[in-house]
Structures are given as structure tokens and as C-alpha cells.
C-alpha positions in Angstrom: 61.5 -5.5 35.8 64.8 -7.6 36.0 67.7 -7.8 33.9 67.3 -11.7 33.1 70.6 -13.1 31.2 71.3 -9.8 29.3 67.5 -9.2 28.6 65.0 -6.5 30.3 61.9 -8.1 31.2 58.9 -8.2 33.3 59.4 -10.5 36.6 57.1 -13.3 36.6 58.1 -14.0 40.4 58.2 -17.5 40.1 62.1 -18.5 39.6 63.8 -14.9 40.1 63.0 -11.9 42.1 60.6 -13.1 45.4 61.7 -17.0 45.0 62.8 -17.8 48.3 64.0 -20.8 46.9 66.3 -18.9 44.5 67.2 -16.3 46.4 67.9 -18.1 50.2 67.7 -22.1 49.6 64.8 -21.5 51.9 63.4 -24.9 50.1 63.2 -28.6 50.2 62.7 -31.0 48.1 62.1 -35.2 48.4 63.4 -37.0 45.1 60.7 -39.8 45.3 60.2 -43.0 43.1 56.5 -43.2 41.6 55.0 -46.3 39.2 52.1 -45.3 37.1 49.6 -45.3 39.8 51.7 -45.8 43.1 54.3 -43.0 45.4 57.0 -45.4 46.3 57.2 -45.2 50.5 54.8 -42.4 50.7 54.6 -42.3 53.7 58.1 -42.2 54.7 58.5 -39.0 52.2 55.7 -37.2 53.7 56.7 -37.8 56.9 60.6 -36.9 56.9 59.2 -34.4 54.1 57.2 -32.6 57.3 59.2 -32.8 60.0 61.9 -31.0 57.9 59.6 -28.0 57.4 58.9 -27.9 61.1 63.0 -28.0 62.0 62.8 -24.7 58.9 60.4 -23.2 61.0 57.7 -23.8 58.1 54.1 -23.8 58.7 52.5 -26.1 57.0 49.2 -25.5 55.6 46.1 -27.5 56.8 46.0 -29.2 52.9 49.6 -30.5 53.0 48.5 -34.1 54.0 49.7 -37.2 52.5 46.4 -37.3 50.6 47.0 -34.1 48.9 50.6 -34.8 48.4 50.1 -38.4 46.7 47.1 -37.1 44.2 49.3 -33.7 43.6 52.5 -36.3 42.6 50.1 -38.6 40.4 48.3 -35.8 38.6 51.3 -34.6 37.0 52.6 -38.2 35.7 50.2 -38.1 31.9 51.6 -35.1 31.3 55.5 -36.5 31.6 54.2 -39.3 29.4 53.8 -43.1 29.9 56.4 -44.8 31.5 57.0 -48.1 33.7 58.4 -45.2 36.4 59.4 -41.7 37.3 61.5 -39.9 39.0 59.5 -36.9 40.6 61.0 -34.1 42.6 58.7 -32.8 45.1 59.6 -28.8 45.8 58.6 -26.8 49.0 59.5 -23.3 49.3 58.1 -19.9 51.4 56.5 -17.6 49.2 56.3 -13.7 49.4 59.3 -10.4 49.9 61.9 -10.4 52.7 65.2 -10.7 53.3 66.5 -13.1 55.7 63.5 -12.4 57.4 60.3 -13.7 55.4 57.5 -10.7 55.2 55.1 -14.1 54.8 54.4 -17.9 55.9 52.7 -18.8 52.6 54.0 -22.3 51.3 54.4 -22.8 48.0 55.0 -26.0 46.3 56.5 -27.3 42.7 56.6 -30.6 41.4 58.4 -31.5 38.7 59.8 -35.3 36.8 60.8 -37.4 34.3 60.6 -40.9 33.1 62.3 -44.3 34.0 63.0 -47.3 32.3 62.2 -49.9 34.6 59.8 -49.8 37.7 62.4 -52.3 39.6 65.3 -51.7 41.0 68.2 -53.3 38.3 71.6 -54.1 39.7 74.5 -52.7 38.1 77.9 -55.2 38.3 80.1 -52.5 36.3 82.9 -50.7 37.5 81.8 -48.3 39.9 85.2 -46.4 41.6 84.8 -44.1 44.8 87.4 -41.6 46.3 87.6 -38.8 49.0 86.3 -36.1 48.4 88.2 -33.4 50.7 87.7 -29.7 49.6 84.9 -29.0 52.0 83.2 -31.3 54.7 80.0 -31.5 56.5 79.3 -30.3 59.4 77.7 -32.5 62.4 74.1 -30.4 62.9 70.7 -30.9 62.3 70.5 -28.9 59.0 72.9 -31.5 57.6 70.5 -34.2 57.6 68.0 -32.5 55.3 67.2 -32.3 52.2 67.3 -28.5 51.4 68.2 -26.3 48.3 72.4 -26.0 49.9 74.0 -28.2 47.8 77.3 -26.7 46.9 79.6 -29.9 48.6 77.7 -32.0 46.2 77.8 -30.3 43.1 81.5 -29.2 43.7 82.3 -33.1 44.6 80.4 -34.0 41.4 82.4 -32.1 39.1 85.7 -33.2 41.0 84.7 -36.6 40.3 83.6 -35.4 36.8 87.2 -34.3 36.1 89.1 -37.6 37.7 87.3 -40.4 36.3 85.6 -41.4 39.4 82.0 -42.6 39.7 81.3 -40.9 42.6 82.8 -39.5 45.9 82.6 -39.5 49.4 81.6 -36.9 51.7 83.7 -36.6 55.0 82.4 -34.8 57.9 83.9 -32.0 60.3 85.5 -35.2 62.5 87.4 -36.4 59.4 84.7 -39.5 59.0 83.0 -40.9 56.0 79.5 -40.0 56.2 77.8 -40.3 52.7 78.8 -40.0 48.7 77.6 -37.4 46.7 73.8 -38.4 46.5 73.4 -41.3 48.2 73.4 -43.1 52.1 77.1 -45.3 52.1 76.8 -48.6 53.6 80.3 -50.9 54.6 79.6 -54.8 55.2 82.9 -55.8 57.7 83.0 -59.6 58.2 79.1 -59.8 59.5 78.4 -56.6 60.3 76.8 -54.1 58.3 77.7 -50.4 59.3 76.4 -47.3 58.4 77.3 -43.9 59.5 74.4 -42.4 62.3 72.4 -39.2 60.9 73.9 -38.0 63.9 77.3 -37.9 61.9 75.7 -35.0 59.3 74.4 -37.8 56.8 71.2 -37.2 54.9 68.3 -38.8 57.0 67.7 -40.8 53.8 64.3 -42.9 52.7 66.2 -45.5 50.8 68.3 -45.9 54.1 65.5 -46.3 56.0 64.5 -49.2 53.8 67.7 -51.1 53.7 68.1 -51.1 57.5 64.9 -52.6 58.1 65.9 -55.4 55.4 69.4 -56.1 56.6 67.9 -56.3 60.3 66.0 -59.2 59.0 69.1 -61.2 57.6 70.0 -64.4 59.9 73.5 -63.9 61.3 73.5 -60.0 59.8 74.4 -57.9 62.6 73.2 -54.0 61.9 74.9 -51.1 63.6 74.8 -47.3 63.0 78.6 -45.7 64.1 81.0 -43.5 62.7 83.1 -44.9 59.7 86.7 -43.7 59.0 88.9 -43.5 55.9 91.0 -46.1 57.3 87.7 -48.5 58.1 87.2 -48.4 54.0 90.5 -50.2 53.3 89.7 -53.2 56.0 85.6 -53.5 54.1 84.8 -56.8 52.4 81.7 -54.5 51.0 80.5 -51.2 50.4 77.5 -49.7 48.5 75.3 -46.6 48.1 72.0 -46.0 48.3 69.2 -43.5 47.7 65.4 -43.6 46.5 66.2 -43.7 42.6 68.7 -46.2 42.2 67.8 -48.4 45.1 71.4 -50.2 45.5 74.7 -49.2 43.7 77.5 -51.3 45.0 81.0 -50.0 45.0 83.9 -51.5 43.2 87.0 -50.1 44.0 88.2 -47.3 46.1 92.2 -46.5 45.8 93.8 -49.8 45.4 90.9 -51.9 47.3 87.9 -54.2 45.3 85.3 -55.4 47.1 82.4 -58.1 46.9 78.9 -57.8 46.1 77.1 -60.6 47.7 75.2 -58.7 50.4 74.1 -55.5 48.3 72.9 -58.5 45.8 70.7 -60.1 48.3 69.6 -57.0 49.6 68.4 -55.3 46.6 66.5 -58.5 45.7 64.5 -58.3 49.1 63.6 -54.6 48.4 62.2 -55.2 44.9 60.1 -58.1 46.3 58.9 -55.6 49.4 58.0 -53.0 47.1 55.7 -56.5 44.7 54.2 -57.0 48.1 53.5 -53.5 49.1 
């Protein structure tokens, strides 16, 4: 029995008492893009999607293959409804008692969505203001890069920016350097090259990141680097912009007293919805 928001009640086990997830953040999820009857870069989800399980020690049972994963993702979609596209989360957690020590390797997994509007990605040319966001920073190590239930920085940082009229933040590292925002890979066009902090930095090892470097690298006179990025680099951009799997491309505005183009994140975005026509 637990004592579940004032009430007595019998423990299903599922979100309380022997959730891992709940009790540890011994999860991880991928936030993946799915059309009616196709997993956006499927591959490149299951892939970073295992080798995160394998740096958490995970083992991963014999029927966790991209197969399994893709049929498990589309099964759920006519029960969310019909919709142009979804945005699915894709939950792995260890099942079973324990402290910081699991008592079991089982692998449980959740899935869980909701609808879209449109299957492409749309641009947005609004107002879209960044700042620092400084009360905590992450730290440059391997954890950092994954997506994993720890996500204090972000929520804290969301309800910072929440509370000053900002659009979104960004995330500074240990070193004092920019590494992502809030939910998203940070990109910073300088001249004609495109920069984006290394996952060596602490940045999320991210799909839509993934995507975007392989798009740029094919842009004539586009030259493509991953290095560090400082505060002081973001006053000297002509560009930035954000990424991540959902929203594809949201360029950035203004930060402080600064506005910047949109030329690249423009072309870019319309390479990836044509890739994704293609593929």
C-alpha cells in the first residue's frame, strides 16, 4: 500500500513504488517524429537509443531490435487518433526492487504520444528571443550527452524563461561555454562557417543534429566545424538556430541587444523536408 497524494491505496507498481524510472531516473527516452505509417530516422533512434543502454549498463533483451521497436511505435498510433504526425516518446526503464543497486536486469519499456499538425517541418519567422541561462551548468561527461530521466537544468531553465518572457534559454557548460538550449542542439552560422558545439562539450548527442550536419556538409562554400562556442562568440553570429527531432529548425531572433538573419536555417530546413520526401 502507498499513501498516493493523500489517498491509501494498493501499489500498482507501474509509476510509484518499484519504478526505477520514478524512483532513480534509471530511464531513457527518444522523442521521435512518426507519419502515419513511417518512424522518422529510425535507425538513427534505435541506434543512439542502444548504445545509451549499454553506457547505463542495460542489457538489452534479445527482442529490442529496430523491427520490434518500429511495429511497437506504429501500433500505438490508431489508438492516439488520425493525424498527418505524432510525436511519440519512446520510454526504457529497469524493472524490479533495489536501491541503487537493481535486484533485476529486466527491461521494461513505455510508449507513449500525441498528434501533430503537419507531417513537414514548417518554419517559424516570429520572434523567437534567447538568453543565458546560468543557475546550474552542465557538466562535460558522458552522461550528459544522453537522453535520460535527469532533467532538472531544463525544467528549472524552462520556468526561468517562463517567468522573463524569453522563448527559450541556453545551457552553458562547466567551462562557461554555450553548449545547447533547453531542448534542442544550438547551431551559430559566423561569416561561412557553421559551428556547433562537439558532444564532447556535454551537449545532447542529438538525432536532429545528426541530420543537419550531414545537410550543411553538403552546402557549396559551407564550411562545417564542431568546437566550443562562448557567450562572447553569440554577439559576433550573423545566425543562430536550434534544433531537435520535433521541430526540425527554430531559428533564433534576438539574444540581448543582437538580431540575426535567417537565410541558412531557411535553406536548411527546406533540404531536410525534401530528404525526409525522398526517404
Amino acid at each position: 500500500m502507498v499513501n498516493f497524494n493523500g489517498n491509501i491505496q494498493e501499489n500498482t507498481g507501474v509509476l510509484i513504488e518499484n519504478n526505477r524510472g520514478f524512483l532513480f531516473g534509471d530511464s531513457l527516452f527518444e522523442t521521435i517524429k512518426v507519419l502515419p505509417n513511417k518512424v522518422l530516422f529510425l535507425e538513427d533512434h534505435y541506434f543512439r537509443l542502444m548504445a545509451s543502454m549499454r553506457i547505463c549498463r542495460m542489457e538489452i533483451p534479445m527482442n529490442f531490435t529496430m523491427e520490434f521497436m518500429e511495429t511497437e511505435i506504429l501500433k500505438l498510433l490508431p489508438f492516439i487518433g488520425s493525424a498527418p504526425a505524432y510525436r511519440i516518446r519512446f520510454s526504457v526503464f529497469r524493472e524490479g526492487e533495489g536501491l541503487y543497486l537493481p535486484k533485476s536486469r529486466e527491461i521494461g519499456f513505455m510508449i507513449a504520444g500525441n498528434t501533430l499538425e503537419e507531417a513537414k517541418y514548417n518554419f517559424n519567422e516570429g520572434n523567437y528571443e534567447v538568453e543565458l541561462y546560468k543557475d546550474a551548468h552542465i557538466t562535460k561527461q558522458l552522461f550528459s550527452t544522453l537522453k535520460s530521466n535527469n532533467k532538472m537544468i531544463q525544467i528549472a531553465g524552462s520556468i526561468f524563461a517562463y517567468e522573463n518572457d524569453y522563448d527559450n534559454c541556453l545551457l552553458l557548460n562547466d567551462e562557461k561555454n554555450v553548449v545547447e538550449a533547453l531542448q534542442s542542439n544550438v547551431f551559430m552560422k559566423m561569416g561561412n562557417t557553421l559551428i556547433t558545439p562537439p558532444v564532447s562539450d556535454g551537449c545532447l548527442n542529438g538525432i536532429m543534429r545528426k541530420q543537419i550536419l550531414n545537410l550543411a556538409n553538403k552546402i557549396e562554400g559551407l564550411e562545417v566545424v564542431e568546437k566550443s562556442i562562448s557567450p562572447f562568440d553569440l554577439q559576433k553570429a550573423d545566425e543562430l538556430f536550434l534544433t531537435n527531432s520535433i521541430k526540425g529548425i527554430q531559428p533564433i531572433t534576438k539574444y540581448r541587444k543582437k538580431n540575426f538573419e535567417m537565410d541558412l536555417s531557411k535553406e536548411l530546413l527546406k533540404r531536410l523536408n525534401a530528404y525526409i520526401l525522398l526517404n
